[in-house]
N, C-alpha and C positions, 0 to 999 in steps of 0.2 A: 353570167360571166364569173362573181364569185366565187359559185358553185364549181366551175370548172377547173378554176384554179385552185379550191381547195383538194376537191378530187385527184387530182394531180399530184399536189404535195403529200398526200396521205399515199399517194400510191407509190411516190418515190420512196416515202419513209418505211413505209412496206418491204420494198424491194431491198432497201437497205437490210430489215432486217434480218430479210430471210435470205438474201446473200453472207450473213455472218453466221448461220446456224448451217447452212452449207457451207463454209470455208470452215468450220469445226469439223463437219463431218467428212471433206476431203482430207483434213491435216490428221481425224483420227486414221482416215483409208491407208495413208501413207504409212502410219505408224504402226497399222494392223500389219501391212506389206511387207513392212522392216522387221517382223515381229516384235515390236517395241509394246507388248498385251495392255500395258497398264498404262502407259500412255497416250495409245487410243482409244478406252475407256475414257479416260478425264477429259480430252475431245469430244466423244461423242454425250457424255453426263453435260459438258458445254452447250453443244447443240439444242441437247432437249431441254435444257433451263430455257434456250432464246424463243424454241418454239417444242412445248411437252407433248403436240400431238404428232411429232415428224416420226413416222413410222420408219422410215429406213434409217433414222438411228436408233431406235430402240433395236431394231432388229440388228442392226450393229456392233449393237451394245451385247449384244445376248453370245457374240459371236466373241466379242473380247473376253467375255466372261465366261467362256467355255474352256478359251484357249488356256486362262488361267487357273483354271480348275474348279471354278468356283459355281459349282451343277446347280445348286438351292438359286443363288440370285439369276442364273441365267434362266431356269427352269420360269422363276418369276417373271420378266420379262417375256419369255415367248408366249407365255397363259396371257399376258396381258396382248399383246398382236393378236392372239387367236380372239381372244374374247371382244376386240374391240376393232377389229379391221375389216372393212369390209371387201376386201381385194382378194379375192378367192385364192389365188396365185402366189400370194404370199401367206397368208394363212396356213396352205400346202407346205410351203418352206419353214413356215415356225414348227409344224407338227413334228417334219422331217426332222429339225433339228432339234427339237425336243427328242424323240425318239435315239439320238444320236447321245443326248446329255444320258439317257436313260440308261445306255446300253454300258457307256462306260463307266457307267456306277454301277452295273451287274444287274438293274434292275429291272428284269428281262421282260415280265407281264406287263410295265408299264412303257418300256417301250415297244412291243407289239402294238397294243393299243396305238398309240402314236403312230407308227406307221402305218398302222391301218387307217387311220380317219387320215393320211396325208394321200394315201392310195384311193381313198373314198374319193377327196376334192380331185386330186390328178392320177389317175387310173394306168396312166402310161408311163410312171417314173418308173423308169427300171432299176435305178439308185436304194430307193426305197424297196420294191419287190426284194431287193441280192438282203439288204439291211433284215426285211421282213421273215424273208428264209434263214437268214445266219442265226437272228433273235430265237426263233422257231425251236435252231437245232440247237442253243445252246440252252434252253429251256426244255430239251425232251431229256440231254445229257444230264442236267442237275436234280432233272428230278429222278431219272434213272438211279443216278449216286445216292440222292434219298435213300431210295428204297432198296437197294445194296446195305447201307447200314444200318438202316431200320433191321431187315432180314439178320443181319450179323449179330447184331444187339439181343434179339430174339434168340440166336442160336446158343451167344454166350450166358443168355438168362438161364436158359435150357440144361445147357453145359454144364451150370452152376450149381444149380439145382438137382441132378443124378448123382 
C-alpha cells in the first residue's frame, strides 16, 4: 500500500513537471506564430532546462534560431537531434532543415548533403527533392562563374604579357 501511494505521488509530480516544459513549449509555439523569434527561444531554452532531452523543443529551438538568423547555433541544435534521436521521421526534418540553414548561408555543397541523407531517411519528400535540385543548379552556376574568371584572369595574364 505504501508503495502504491508513493508511486502515485511521484507520478503526479512527474506529470506536473512535464506539464510545465510543455506549457513552455506551447507559449514558445504561440510566440513563434506571432513571429515574436526571440521570445520563443527563451520559452523553448525554458522547456529544455525542465526536461534537456525534450526533442520537439530542441527542434523548436533550431527553428527560432533560424528565423533569427542565427545559422551556427541552429546548425548546432539540429546536429545534436540528428545525432541523438532516434525517430527517423524527425531526424529527416532536422536534415531538411539543416539543409535549409545551409542554403541560405550560400553553402551549397553542404547543403546538398543534408538533403541528401534527409532524402536517404524519407525518399518521398518532395520539398527536399525541389530544395535538392534548386542547391544542384545553384552549385553548377557558381562554379560555372569560377571558371568564367579564372579563364578571364588567364586572358588578361596573357594580354599582359604580349
Amino acid at each position: 500500500m505504501r508503495y502504491s501511494v508513493l508511486f502515485i505521488i511521484l507520478f503526479y509530480i512527474n506529470i506536473a513537471f512535464s506539464q510545465s516544459e510543455r506549457k513552455y513549449a506551447r507559449d514558445g509555439n504561440k510566440n513563434y506564430f506571432d513571429s515574436l523569434f526571440t521570445q520563443a527561444e527563451v520559452d523553448y531554452r525554458k522547456a529544455l532546462d525542465k526536461n534537456p532531452s525534450f526533442i520537439e523543443g530542441k527542434f523548436n529551438l533550431s527553428n527560432s534560431l533560424f528565423r533569427q538568423n542565427r545559422f551556427d547555433e541552429a546548425e548546432l541544435v539540429l546536429n545534436d537531434i540528428i545525432n541523438h534521436s532516434s525517430d527517423s521521421l524527425l531526424k529527416s526534418e532536422a536534415y531538411y532543415n539543416l539543409g535549409n540553414n545551409f542554403l541560405q548561408q550560400q553553402k551549397l555543397q553542404e547543403a546538398i548533403d543534408a538533403y541528401k541523407n534527409c532524402l536517404r531517411i524519407k525518399p518521398d519528400d518532395e520539398q527536399a527533392r525541389y530544395n535538392l535540385s534548386k542547391s544542384l543548379d545553384l552549385l553548377n552556376k557558381q562554379q560555372n562563374q569560377e571558371q568564367e574568371q579564372e579563364q578571364e584572369q588567364e586572358q588578361d595574364v596573357i594580354a599582359t604579357a604580349v
